[in-house]
N, C-alpha and C positions, 0 to 999 in steps of 0.2 A: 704815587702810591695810593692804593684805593682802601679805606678807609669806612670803618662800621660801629658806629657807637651805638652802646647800650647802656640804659639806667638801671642799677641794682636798688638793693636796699641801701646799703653804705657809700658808693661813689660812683663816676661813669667808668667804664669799660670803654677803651679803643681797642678794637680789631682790626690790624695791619695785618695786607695782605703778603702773606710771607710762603715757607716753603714745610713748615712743619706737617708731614704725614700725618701724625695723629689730630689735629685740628682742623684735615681736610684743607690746610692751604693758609688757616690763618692763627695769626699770633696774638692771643690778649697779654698787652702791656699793663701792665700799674703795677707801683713800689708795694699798694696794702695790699696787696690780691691773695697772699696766704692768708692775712688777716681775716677776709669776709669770705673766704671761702665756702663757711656753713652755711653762712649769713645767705651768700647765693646760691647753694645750694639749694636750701629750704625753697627760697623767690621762684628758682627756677621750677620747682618741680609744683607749684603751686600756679605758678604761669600757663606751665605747660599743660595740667589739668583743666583750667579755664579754657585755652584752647581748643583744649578737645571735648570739649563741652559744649562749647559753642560753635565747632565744625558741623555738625548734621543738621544745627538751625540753618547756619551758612547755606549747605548744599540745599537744604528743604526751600528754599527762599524759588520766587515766580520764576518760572523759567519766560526765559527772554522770547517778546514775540516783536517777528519778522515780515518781512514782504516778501513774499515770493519771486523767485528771480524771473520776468521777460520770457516764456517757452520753457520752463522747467516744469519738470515731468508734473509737481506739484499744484502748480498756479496753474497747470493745461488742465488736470482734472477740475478743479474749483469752477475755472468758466464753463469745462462742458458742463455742468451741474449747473449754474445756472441757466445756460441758453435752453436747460432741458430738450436736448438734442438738435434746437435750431442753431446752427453752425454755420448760416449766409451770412453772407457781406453786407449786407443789409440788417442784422441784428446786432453787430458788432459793441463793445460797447469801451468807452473811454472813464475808467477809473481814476478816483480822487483818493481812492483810502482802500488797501488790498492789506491786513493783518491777519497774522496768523497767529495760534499761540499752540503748542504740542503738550498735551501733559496725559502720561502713560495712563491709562491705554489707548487714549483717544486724542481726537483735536478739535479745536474751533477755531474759525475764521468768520471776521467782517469787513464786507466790501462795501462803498458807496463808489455808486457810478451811476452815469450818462448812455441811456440805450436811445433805440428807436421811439419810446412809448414815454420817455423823459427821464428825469433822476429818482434812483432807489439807492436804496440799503437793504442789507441782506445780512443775517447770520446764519452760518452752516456746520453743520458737527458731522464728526466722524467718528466712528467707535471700534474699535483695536484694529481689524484688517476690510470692513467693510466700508463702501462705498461713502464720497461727500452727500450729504444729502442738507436740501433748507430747511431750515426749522422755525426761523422768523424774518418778515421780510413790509416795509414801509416804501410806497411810491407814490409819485406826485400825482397821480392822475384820479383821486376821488378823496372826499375827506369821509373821517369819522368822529365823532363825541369825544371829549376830553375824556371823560368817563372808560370808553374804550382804549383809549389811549394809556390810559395811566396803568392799565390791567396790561395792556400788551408791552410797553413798557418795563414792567416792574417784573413782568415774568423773563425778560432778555435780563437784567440785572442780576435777578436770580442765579439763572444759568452764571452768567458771566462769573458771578461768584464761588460756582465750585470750582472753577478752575485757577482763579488768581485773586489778592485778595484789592485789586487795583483794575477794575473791569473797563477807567478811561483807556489805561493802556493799549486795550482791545478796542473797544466802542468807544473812543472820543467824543467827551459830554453829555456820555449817557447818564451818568450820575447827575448833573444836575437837571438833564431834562426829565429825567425820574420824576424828581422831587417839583419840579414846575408841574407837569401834568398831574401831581397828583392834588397840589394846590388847586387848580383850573377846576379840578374835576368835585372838590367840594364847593365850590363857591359857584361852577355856573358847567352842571355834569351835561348837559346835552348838546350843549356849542359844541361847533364842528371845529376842532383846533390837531388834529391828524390827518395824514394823507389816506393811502387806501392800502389795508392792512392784508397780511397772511402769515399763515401758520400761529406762533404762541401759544398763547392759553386757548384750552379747548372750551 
């Protein structure tokens, strides 16, 4: 017999699952249950209020970000946008970290991967029906000043944050290399501690 307890104000409630129509299937058992019946009445509709009060937080809460499936219609656009139209076999590249996150009207995604030219990261935004396009982007092949770093940095965190209020979840470690580059960048702003930068802050 499948079985469902509840805590009121006065005692627990067992709900056995039974045959009664009007309770949709189930039967509350106990000897005091006329007794506290106001008693849970009152609970309930005080419960019930709390829930639906904290339903639209519930729904408001991050929407969950994804990988793109392997050749879905989605992740095929992302890469044309990065190869910026080169499309050879020879450009190809082997991803470590492909997220996405949607939040109406728009989307962002972060990629780290392994091309021809070595490993980058990349952010890209999309805005209601218009095309991927990159908006900030780190690769191993030149450095830049901590200084710059911490500016192009701190404006990816930015972003990250109109969208969710957890921007690892997108950018893995971006919050604390935030907070590192902006450390570096007071104590020693001209050392070269970034790769070679694009897009960000203008």
């Amino acid at each position: 017999m499948n079985r469902y307890s509840a805590i009121t104000p006065c005692f627990p409630i067992v709900f056995e699952k039974g045959t009664s129509v009007s309770t949709g299937g189930w039967l509350a058992r106990s000897a005091n249950l006329s007794h506290c019946w106001v008693a849970m009445t009152r609970y309930s509709s005080a419960g019930a209020a709390t829930l639906l009060a904290l339903a639209p937080a519930a729904l408001a809460a991050s929407p969950a970000v994804h990988t793109p499936a392997p050749r879905s219609s989605e992740r095929t656009a992302i890469v044309k946008t990065l190869h910026g139209g080169d499309d050879s076999a020879q450009s190809r590249f082997t991803f470590r970290a492909f997220r996405v996150l949607w939040a109406d009207p728009g989307a962002v995604a972060y990629v780290r991967a392994e091309g021809p030219v070595g490993t980058f990261q990349a952010i890209l935004k999309r805005d209601g029906q218009a095309g991927w396009r990159k908006i900030w982007g780190e690769g191993d092949g030149g450095s830049n000043s901590c200084e710059v770093g911490a500016r192009h940095y701190a404006w990816a965190l930015q972003l990250l944050r109109t969208y969710t209020a957890t921007p690892d979840a997108i950018f893995p470690g971006i919050v604390a290399r935030t907070g590192e580059l902006r450390r570096m960048a007071k104590a020693e702003p001209d050392v070269q501690c970034v790769g070679d930068l694009d897009g960000g802050p203008s």
